[in-house]
TORPA-4810 file (N, C-alpha, C, O; in nm, 3 decimals):
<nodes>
NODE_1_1.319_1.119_-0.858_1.186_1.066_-0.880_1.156_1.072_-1.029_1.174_1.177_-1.090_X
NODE_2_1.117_0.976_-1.084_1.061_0.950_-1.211_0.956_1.072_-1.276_0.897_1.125_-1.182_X
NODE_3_0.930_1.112_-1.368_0.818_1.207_-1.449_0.729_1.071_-1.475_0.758_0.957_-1.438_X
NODE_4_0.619_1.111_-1.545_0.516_1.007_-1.582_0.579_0.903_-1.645_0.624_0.794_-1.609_X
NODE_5_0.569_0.984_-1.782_0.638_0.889_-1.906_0.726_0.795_-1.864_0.730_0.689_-1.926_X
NODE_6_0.819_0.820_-1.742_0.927_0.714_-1.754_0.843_0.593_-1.592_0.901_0.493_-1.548_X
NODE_7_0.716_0.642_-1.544_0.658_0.551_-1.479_0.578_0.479_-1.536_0.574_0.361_-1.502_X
NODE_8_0.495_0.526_-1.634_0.441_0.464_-1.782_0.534_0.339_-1.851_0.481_0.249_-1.917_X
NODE_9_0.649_0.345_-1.832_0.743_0.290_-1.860_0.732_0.143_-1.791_0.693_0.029_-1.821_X
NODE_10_0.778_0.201_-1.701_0.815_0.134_-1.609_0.734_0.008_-1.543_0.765_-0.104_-1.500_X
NODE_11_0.598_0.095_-1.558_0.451_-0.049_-1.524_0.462_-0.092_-1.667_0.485_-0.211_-1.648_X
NODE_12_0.462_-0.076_-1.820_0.437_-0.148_-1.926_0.576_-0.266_-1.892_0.565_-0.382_-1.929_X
NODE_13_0.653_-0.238_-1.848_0.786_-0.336_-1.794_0.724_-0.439_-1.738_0.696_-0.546_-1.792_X
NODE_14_0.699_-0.403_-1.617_0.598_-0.507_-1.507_0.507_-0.590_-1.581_0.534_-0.710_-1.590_X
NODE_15_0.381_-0.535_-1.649_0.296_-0.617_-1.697_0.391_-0.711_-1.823_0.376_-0.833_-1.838_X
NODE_16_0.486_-0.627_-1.904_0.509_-0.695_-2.003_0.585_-0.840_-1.916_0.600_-0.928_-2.000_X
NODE_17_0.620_-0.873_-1.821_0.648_-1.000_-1.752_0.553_-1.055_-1.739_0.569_-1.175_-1.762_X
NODE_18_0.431_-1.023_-1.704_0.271_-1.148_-1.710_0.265_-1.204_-1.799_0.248_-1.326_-1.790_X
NODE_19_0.277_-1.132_-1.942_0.217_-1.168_-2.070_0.357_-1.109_-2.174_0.389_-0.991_-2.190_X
NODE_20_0.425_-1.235_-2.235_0.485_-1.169_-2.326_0.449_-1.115_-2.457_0.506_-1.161_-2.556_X
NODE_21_0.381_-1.042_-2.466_0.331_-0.929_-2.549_0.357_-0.807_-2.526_0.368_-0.762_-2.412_X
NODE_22_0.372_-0.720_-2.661_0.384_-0.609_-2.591_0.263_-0.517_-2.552_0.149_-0.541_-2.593_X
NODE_23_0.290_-0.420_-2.475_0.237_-0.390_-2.323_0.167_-0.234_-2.388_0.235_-0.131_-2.387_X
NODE_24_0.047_-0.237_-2.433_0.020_-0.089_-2.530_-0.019_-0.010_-2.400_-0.045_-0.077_-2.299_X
NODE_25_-0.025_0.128_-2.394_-0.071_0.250_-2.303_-0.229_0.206_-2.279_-0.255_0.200_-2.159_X
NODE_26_-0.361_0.167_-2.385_-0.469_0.154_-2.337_-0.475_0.006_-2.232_-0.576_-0.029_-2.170_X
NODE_27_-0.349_-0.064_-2.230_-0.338_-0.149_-2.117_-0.291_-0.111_-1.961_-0.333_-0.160_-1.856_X
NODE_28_-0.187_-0.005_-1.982_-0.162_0.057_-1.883_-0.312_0.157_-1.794_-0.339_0.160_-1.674_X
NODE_29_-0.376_0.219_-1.901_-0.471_0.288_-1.855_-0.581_0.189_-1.766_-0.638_0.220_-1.661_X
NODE_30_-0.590_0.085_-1.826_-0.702_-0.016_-1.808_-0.672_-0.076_-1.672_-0.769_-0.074_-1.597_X
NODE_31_-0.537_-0.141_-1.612_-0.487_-0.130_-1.467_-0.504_-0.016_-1.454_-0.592_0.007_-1.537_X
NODE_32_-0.478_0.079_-1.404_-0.497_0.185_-1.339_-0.616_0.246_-1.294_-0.620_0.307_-1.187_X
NODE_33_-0.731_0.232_-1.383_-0.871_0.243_-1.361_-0.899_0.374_-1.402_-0.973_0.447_-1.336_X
NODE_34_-0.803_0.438_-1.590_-0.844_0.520_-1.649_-0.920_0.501_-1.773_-0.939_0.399_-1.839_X
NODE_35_-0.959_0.617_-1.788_-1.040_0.571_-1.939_-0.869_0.669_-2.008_-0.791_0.757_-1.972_X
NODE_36_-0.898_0.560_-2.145_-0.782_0.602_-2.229_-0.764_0.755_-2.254_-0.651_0.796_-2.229_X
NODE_37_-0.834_0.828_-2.288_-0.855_0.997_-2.298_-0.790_1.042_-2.195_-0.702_1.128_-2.205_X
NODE_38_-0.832_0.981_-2.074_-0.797_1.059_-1.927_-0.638_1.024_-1.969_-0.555_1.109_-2.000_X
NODE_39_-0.614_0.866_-1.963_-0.453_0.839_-1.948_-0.396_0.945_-2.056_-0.315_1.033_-2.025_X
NODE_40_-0.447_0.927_-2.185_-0.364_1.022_-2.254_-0.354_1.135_-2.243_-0.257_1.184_-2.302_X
NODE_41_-0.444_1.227_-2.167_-0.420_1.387_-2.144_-0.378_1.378_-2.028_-0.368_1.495_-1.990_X
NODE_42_-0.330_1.272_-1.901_-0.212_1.301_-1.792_-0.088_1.256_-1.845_0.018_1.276_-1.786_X
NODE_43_-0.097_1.188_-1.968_0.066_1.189_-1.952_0.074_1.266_-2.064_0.167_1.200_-2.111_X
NODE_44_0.054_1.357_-2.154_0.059_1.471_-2.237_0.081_1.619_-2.154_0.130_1.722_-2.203_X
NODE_45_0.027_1.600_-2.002_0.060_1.702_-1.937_0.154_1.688_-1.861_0.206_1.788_-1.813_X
NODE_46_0.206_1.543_-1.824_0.309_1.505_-1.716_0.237_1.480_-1.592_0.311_1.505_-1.497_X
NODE_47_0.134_1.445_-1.560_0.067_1.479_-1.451_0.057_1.331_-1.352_-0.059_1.297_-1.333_X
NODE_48_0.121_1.276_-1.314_0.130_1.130_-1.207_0.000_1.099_-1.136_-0.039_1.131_-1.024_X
NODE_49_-0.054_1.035_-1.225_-0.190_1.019_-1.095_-0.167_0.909_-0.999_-0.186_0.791_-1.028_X
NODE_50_-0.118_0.957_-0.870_-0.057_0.916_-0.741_-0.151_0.806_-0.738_-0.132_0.720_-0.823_X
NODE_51_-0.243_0.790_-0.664_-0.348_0.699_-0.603_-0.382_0.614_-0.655_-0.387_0.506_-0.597_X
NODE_52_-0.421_0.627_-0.797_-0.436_0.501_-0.906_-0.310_0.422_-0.884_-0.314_0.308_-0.835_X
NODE_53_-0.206_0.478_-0.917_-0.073_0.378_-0.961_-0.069_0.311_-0.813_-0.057_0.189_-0.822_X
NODE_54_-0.079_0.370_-0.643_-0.036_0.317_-0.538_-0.140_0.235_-0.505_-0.111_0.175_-0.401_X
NODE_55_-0.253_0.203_-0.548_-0.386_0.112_-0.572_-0.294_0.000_-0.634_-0.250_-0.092_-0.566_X
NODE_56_-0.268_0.014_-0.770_-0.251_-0.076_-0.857_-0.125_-0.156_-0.789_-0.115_-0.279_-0.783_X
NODE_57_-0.049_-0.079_-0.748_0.086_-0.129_-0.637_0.043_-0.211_-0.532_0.096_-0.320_-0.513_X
NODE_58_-0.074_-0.156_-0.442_-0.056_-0.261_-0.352_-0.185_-0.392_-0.421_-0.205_-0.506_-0.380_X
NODE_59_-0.226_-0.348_-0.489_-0.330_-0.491_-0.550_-0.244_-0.570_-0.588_-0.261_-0.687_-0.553_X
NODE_60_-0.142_-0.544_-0.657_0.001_-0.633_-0.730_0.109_-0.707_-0.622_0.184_-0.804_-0.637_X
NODE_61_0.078_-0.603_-0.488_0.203_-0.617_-0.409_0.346_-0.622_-0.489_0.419_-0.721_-0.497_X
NODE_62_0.367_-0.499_-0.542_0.459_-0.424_-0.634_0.517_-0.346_-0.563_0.431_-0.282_-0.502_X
NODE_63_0.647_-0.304_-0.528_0.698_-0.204_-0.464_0.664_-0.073_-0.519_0.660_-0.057_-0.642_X
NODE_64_0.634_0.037_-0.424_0.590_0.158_-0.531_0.756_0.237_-0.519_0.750_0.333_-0.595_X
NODE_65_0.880_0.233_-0.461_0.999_0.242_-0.487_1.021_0.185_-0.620_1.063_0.263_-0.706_X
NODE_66_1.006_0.097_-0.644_1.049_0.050_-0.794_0.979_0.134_-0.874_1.056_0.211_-0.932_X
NODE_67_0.875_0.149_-0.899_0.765_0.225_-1.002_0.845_0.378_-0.966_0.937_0.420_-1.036_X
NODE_68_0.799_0.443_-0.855_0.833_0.569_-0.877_1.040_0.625_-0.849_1.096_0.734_-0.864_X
NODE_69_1.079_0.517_-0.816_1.278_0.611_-0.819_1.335_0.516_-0.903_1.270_0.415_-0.928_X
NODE_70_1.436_0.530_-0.947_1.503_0.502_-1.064_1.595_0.427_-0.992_1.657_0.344_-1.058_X
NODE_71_1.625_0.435_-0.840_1.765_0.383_-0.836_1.686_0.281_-0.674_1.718_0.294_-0.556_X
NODE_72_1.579_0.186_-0.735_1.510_0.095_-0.615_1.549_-0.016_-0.706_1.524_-0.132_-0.676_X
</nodes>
Protein backbone atom coordinates (compact mmCIF):
# COMPACT_ATOMS: atom_id res chain seq x y z
CA UNK A 1 0.00 0.00 0.00
CA UNK A 2 1.18 3.40 -0.96
CA UNK A 3 2.24 6.22 2.06
CA UNK A 4 0.63 9.63 1.23
CA UNK A 5 3.29 11.29 -0.67
CA UNK A 6 3.40 8.59 -3.21
CA UNK A 7 -0.77 8.85 -3.38
CA UNK A 8 -0.26 12.64 -3.69
CA UNK A 9 1.57 11.44 -6.52
CA UNK A 10 -0.30 9.52 -7.95
CA UNK A 11 -3.78 11.80 -8.16
CA UNK A 12 -1.35 14.89 -9.45
CA UNK A 13 -0.77 11.95 -12.36
CA UNK A 14 -4.55 11.59 -12.90
CA UNK A 15 -5.44 15.21 -12.97
CA UNK A 16 -2.22 16.04 -14.84
CA UNK A 17 -4.18 13.95 -17.89
CA UNK A 18 -7.31 16.55 -17.77
CA UNK A 19 -5.16 19.47 -18.15
CA UNK A 20 -1.70 19.42 -19.45
CA UNK A 21 -0.25 21.55 -16.90
CA UNK A 22 1.46 20.83 -14.21
CA UNK A 23 -0.60 19.53 -11.35
CA UNK A 24 0.55 21.86 -7.99
CA UNK A 25 -0.46 20.22 -4.28
CA UNK A 26 -3.01 23.38 -3.69
CA UNK A 27 -4.79 21.56 -6.72
CA UNK A 28 -4.66 18.31 -5.25
CA UNK A 29 -5.98 19.77 -1.91
CA UNK A 30 -8.78 21.65 -3.78
CA UNK A 31 -10.25 18.01 -5.27
CA UNK A 32 -10.15 16.56 -2.20
CA UNK A 33 -12.11 19.17 -0.27
CA UNK A 34 -8.96 20.43 1.86
CA UNK A 35 -7.94 23.70 2.75
CA UNK A 36 -4.18 23.88 1.74
CA UNK A 37 -2.80 24.07 5.57
CA UNK A 38 -4.86 20.96 6.33
CA UNK A 39 -3.34 19.18 2.97
CA UNK A 40 0.01 20.33 3.97
CA UNK A 41 0.13 19.22 7.67
CA UNK A 42 -1.37 15.51 6.47
CA UNK A 43 1.09 14.93 4.21
CA UNK A 44 4.04 16.40 6.52
CA UNK A 45 2.70 13.83 8.96
CA UNK A 46 2.01 10.98 6.45
CA UNK A 47 -1.46 10.85 7.41
CA UNK A 48 -3.99 9.42 4.24
CA UNK A 49 -7.14 11.07 4.56
CA UNK A 50 -9.17 7.88 3.50
CA UNK A 51 -12.69 9.37 2.77
CA UNK A 52 -11.77 12.48 0.94
CA UNK A 53 -9.55 10.61 -1.62
CA UNK A 54 -12.52 7.54 -1.86
CA UNK A 55 -15.15 10.60 -2.45
CA UNK A 56 -12.93 12.03 -5.00
CA UNK A 57 -12.59 8.29 -6.53
CA UNK A 58 -15.93 7.55 -6.89
CA UNK A 59 -17.01 11.27 -8.18
CA UNK A 60 -14.17 10.53 -10.94
CA UNK A 61 -15.15 6.87 -11.21
CA UNK A 62 -11.31 6.29 -10.65
CA UNK A 63 -10.29 3.02 -9.35
CA UNK A 64 -9.25 3.50 -5.70
CA UNK A 65 -6.75 0.21 -6.43
CA UNK A 66 -4.91 2.40 -8.72
CA UNK A 67 -4.60 5.44 -6.26
CA UNK A 68 -3.90 3.41 -3.23
CA UNK A 69 -1.41 -0.14 -4.47
CA UNK A 70 1.34 0.24 -6.59
CA UNK A 71 0.95 -2.91 -8.43
CA UNK A 72 -3.18 -2.12 -9.86
Amino acid sequence: MRNFEEIVIELKHHLSKQKSKKVLDKKVADVLKLSQSNFATLKRRNVTPYKNILEYCEKEKLSCNKIFFQNS
